[in-house]
C-alpha positions as CSV (number, residue, x, y, z in Angstrom):
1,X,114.2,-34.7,91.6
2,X,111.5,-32.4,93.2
3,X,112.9,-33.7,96.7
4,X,116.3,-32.8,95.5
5,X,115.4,-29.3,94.5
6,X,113.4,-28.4,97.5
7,X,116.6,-30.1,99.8
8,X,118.4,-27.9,97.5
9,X,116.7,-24.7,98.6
10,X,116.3,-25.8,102.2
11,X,120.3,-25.7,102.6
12,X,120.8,-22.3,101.3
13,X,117.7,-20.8,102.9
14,X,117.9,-22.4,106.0
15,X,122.0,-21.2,106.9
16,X,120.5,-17.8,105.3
17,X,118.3,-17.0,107.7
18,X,120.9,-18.6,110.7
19,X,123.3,-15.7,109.5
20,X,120.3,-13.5,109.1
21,X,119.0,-14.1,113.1
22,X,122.8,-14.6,114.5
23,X,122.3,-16.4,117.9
24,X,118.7,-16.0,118.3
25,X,116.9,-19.1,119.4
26,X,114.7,-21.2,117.2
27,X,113.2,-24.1,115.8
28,X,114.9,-25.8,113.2
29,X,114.5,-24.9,109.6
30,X,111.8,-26.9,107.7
31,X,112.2,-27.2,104.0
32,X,110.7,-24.5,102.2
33,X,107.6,-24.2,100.4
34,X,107.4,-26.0,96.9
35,X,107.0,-22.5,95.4
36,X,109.9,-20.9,96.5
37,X,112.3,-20.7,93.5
38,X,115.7,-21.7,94.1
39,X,117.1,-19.4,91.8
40,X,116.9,-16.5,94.7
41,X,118.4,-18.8,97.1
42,X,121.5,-20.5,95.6
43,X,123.7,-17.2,94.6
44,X,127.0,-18.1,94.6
45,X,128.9,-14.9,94.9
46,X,128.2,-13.6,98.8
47,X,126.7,-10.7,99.3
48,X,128.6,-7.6,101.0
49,X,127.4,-8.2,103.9
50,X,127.8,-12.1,104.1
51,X,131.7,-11.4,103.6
52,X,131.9,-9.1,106.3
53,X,130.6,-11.4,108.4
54,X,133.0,-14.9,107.1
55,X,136.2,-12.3,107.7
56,X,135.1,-10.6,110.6
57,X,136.6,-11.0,114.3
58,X,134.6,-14.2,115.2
59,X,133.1,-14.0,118.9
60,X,134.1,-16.6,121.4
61,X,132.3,-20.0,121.4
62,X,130.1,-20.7,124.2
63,X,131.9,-22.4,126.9
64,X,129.2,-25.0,126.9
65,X,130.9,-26.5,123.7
66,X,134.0,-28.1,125.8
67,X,136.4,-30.0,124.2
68,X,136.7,-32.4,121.5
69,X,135.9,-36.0,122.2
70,X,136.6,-39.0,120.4
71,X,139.8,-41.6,119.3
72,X,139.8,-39.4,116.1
73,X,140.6,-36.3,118.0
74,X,144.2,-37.6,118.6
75,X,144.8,-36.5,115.2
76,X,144.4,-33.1,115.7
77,X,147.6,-30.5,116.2
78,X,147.9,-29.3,119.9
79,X,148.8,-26.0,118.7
80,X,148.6,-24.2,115.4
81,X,146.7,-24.3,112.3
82,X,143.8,-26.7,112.4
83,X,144.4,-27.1,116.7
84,X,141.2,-26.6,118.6
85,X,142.3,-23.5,119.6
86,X,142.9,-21.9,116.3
87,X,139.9,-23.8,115.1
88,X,137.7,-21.8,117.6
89,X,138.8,-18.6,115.9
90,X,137.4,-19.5,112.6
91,X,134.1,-19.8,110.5
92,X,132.9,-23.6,109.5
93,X,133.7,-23.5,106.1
94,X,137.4,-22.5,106.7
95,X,137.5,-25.0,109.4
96,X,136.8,-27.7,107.4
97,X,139.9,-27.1,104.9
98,X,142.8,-26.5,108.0
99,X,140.9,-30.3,109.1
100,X,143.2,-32.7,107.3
101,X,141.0,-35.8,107.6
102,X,138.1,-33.5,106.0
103,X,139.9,-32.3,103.1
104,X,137.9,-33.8,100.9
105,X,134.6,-32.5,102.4
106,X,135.8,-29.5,102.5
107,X,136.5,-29.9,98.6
108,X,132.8,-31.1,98.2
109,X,131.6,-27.9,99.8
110,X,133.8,-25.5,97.9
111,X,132.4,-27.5,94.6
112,X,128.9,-26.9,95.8
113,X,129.5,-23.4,95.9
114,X,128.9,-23.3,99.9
115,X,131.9,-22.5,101.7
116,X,131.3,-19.0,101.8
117,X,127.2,-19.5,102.5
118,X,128.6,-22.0,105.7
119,X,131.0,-19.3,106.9
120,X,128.2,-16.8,106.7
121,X,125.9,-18.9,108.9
122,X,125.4,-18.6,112.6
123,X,124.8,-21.1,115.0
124,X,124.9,-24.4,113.1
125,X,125.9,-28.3,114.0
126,X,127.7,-30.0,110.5
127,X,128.1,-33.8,111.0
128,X,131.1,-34.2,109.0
129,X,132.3,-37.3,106.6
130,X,136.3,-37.9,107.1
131,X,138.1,-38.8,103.7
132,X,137.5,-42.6,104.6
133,X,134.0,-42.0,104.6
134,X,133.8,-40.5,101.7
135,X,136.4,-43.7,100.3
136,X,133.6,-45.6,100.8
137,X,131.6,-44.2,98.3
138,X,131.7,-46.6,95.0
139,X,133.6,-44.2,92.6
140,X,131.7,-44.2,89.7
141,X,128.7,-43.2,92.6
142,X,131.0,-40.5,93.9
143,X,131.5,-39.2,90.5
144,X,128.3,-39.2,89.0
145,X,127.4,-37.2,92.7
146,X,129.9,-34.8,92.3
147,X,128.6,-33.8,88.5
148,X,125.2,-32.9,89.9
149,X,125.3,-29.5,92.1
150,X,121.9,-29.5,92.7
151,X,121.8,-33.1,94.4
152,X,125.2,-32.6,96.1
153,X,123.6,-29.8,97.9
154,X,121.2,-31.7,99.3
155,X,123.1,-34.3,100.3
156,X,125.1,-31.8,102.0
157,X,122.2,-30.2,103.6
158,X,121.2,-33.5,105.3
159,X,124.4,-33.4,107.0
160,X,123.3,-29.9,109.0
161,X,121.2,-29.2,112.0
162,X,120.3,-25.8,113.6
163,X,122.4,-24.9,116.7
164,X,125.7,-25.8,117.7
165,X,124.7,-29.6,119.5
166,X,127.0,-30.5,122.5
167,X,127.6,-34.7,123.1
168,X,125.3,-34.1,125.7
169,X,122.5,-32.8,122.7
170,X,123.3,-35.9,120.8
171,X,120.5,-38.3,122.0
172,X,116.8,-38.7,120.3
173,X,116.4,-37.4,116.4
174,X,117.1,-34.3,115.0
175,X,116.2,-32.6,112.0
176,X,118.5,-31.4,109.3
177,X,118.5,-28.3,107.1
178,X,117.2,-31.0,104.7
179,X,114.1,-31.5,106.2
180,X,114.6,-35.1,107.3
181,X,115.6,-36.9,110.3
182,X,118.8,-37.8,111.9
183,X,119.2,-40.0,114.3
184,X,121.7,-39.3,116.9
185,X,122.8,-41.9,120.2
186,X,125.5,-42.9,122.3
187,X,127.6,-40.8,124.7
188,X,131.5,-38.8,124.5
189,X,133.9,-41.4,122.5
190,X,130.6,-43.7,122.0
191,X,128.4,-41.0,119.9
192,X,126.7,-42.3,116.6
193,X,125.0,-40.4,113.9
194,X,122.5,-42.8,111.7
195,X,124.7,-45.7,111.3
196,X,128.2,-43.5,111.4
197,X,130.5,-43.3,114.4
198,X,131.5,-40.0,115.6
199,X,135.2,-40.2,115.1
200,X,135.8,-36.7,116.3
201,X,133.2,-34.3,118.3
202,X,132.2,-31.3,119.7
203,X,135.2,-29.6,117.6
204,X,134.0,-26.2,118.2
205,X,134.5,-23.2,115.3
206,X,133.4,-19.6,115.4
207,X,130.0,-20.3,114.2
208,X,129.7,-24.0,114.4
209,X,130.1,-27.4,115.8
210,X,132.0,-29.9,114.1
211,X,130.9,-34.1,114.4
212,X,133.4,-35.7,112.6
213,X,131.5,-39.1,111.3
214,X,132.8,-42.5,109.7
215,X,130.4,-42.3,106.9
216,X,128.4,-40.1,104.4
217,X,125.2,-39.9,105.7
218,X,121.8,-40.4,103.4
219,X,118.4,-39.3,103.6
220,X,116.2,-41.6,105.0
């Protein structure tokens, strides 16, 4: 439970202070200390400030980003809502709900009371579980999941790294907004994440890099 709580605050703080530094460099975020109280960090309503910045005119992604690799990418629109292009023009948390294949992440997040925290961040990676990932799940595990905010979060923290990671990042370990390691390997349409295939990478938002993965990832 205590591992929970602190992954918990880790999320919250951690894409805090990304939205707090915008683009400035860093190491990743460690979780924080065991006497930090979540109750300052897990506000659900956004501050002023926080929706200025999630409805602002979002600045261009870095040309590093590229485009989207992977079989799964097929399934994205060449034009229009929830197209690369379009995608590019919008924070991470509304990019997840134009992704069909994500809907039901982006329904976890919206339960965890983070869409608006993700859309506020800056400068993020999120390793995304399609809807057949999260199929996967047992449903009775799903559900009981799903009734817990607290451990949802930080599942959902485990699934975000600082920086927006280009295929060419994805080698070696990195370390989430949970505090733990992810392991990341492979190359373009070959990437892995853990024990997930990358179905769908380097899909680049206004504030983020999207991985789409084959399975919910757990802390290890």
């Amino acid at each position: 439970m205590n591992t929970r709580l602190l992954a918990l605050a880790a999320l919250t703080a951690a894409l805090s202070m990304s939205a707090a530094c915008g683009s400035q460099g860093g190491n990743p975020a460690a979780p924080v200390a065991a006497n930090e109280t979540a109750t300052d960090m897990t506000t659900e309503t956004p501050s002023a400030e926080a929706s200025e910045s999630a409805t602002a005119t979002p600045s261009a992604s870095p040309s590093a980003a590229g485009a989207p690799v992977g079989a799964g990418c097929a399934s994205l629109p060449a034009s229009g809502k929830g197209s690369p292009a379009e995608l590019a023009k919008v924070p991470i948390g509304t990019a997840l709900a134009d992704i069909p294949s994500l809907s039901t992440l982006a329904r976890v997040v919206k339960k965890a009371g983070l869409a608006e925290t993700l859309n506020s961040a800056q400068d993020i990676t999120v390793f995304a579980p399609s809807n057949e990932a999260f199929n996967k799940i047992p449903k009775s595990q799903l559900d009981q999941l799903l009734s817990n905010r607290k451990s949802l979060r930080g599942l959902l923290a485990y699934h975000v790294v600082k920086g927006r990671k280009t295929p060419t990042d994805m080698h070696g370990e990195l370390t989430s907004l949970e505090g733990r390691k992810i392991k990341v390997s492979g190359s373009d349409s070959s990437l892995k994440v853990n024990d997930a295939a990358v179905t769908c990478g380097n899909i680049a938002t206004s504030n983020a890099v999207i991985y789409e993965v084959d399975k919910v990832l757990m802390p290890r």
